[in-house]
C-alpha positions, 0 to 999 in steps of 0.5 A: 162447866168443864165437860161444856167446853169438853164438847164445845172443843169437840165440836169445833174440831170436827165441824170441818171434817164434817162441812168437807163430808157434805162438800164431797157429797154435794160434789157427787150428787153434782154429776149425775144432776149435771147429766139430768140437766143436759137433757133439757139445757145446752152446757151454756145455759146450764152453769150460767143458770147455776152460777147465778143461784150461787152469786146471788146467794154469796153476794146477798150474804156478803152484802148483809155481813158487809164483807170487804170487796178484794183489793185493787191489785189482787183483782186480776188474781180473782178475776183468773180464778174465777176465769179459768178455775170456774168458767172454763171448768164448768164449761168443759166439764158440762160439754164433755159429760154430755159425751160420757157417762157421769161415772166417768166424769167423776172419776177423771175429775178425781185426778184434779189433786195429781194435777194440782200437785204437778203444778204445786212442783212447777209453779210453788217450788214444793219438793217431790220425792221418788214416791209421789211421783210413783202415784202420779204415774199410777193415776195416770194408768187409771186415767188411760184405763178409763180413756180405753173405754171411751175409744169408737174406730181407734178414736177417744171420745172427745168428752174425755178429753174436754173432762181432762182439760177440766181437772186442770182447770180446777187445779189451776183453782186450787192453786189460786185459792191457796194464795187467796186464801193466805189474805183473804177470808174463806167466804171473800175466796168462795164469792168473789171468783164464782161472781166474777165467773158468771160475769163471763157466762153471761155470754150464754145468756140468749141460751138460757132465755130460750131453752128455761121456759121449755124445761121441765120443773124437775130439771129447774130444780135440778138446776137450783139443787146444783146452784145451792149446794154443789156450786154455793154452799159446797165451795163454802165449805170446803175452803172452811174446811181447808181452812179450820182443820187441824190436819189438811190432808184428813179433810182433802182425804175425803175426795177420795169418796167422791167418784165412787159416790157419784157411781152410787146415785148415778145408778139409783138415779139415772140407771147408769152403769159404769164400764167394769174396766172404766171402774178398775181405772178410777180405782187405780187413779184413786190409788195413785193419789192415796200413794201420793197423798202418804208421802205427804203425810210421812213427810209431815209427820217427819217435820212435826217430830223435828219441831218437838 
């Protein structure tokens, strides 16, 4: 009996670090589907076909479990994240990876968690000391390193820049998610943003109309792998992850894997192969977050000695 419940509370333990291992690999394999995708549908047509795999899927599930809908006043607060973090994320990082190469759309996006903690400092008054801000500025040196690769007759290309203003996005997301999620449960966080998202990408529904019958199946699939899992289930998981875990920072210490497993399966899939100095800079934005990600983890550690 009790080596059961040894193992039941084993499980439950690491069921989260799990769920963030598939969300990262769900979230690798999503750039290289998204560069496949692109040769058959425009970026438009792309994340609305996605987002509608993904909002029937949550919506028929909170509908069955009978999941309460926001309230009123909190509406414009999913509406937002729904708005910026998911409709212009996609957008933009769909439009740029047709410039770029998937590699390096998973290693700009990587920077999202120095963006995050820069808007964490601005807008949630969290304290950041001499060494956080030392990582800041090494994954800024990734991202200019990796931007050095993508620049024709003195000008960077604009797929760069159009991924940038995306991890943004999605900071902006992670933001709204933290304080959605001090209220709400981790599916009514995952649902009702990615429903109200595609509500605004029904804008690309003439898109969609025209190029779906002239796509190929694999790219259909394509389409419904990245609606299921990176967009639906992966989301799903990791606000569970983010939620269950006893230590955050182990689970969002996973997105570290993240790029370099998109350069793996872009390889193996696509044959694409990342610039040697595009491969440095994502190292080093990699390692500014590892900088900044041990303040952190010194910082609690100090506090959880104070508390005993």
């Amino acid at each position: 009996m009790q080596d059961s419940t040894a193992q039941k509370s084993l499980r439950i333990k690491i069921m989260p670090y799990i769920a963030a291992g598939g969300t990262v690999l769900f979230w690798s394999s999503a750039f290289p589907a998204i560069k496949y995708s692109l040769d058959y549908f425009s970026p438009g047509a792309l994340m609305l076909f996605r987002f509608l795999v993904a909002s029937a899927l949550l919506l028929v599930y909170c509908a069955i479990k009978k999941v309460p809908l926001p309230e009123k006043r909190d509406l414009p607060m999913f509406v937002i994240c729904g708005f910026v973090g998911l409709f212009l994320y996609m957008w933009a990082l769909n439009t740029g990876t047709v410039m770029v190469t998937s590699g390096i759309s998973g290693f700009i996006i990587a920077s999202a968690p120095v963006f995050t903690l820069i808007m964490s400092i601005v807008f949630l008054k969290e304290k950041a000391g001499a060494l956080m801000w030392i990582g800041v500025l090494v994954s800024f040196a990734g991202i200019v390193i990796i931007a050095m690769t993508q620049v024709t007759d003195f000008r960077l290309n604009v797929g760069v820049w159009l991924i940038l203003s995306s991890a943004i996005s999605t900071s902006t997301f992670n933001i709204i998610q933290r304080q959605l999620l001090k209220k709400y449960t981790v599916i009514q966080t995952t649902a009702y943003p990615i429903a109200f998202s595609t509500v605004f990408m029904l804008i690309f529904t003439p898109n969609l109309i025209q190029e779906l019958p002239q796509a190929s199946l694999s790219a259909n699939i394509a389409l419904v792998y990245l609606g299921l899992f990176p967009a639906a289930i992966a989301y799903f998981f990791w606000n569970y992850a983010l939620a269950k875990a006893e230590k955050t920072v182990y689970v969002t210490s996973f997105l570290y894997l993240s790029p370099f497993l998109t350069v793996i399966i872009a390889f193996f899939w696509l044959g694409e192969r990342i610039p040697p100095l595009a491969l440095v800079g994502g190292v080093v934005v990699v390692l500014g977050m590892v900088i900044t990600k041990l303040k952190i983890c010194s910082a609690k550690g100090r506090n959880n000695a104070d508390r005993h």
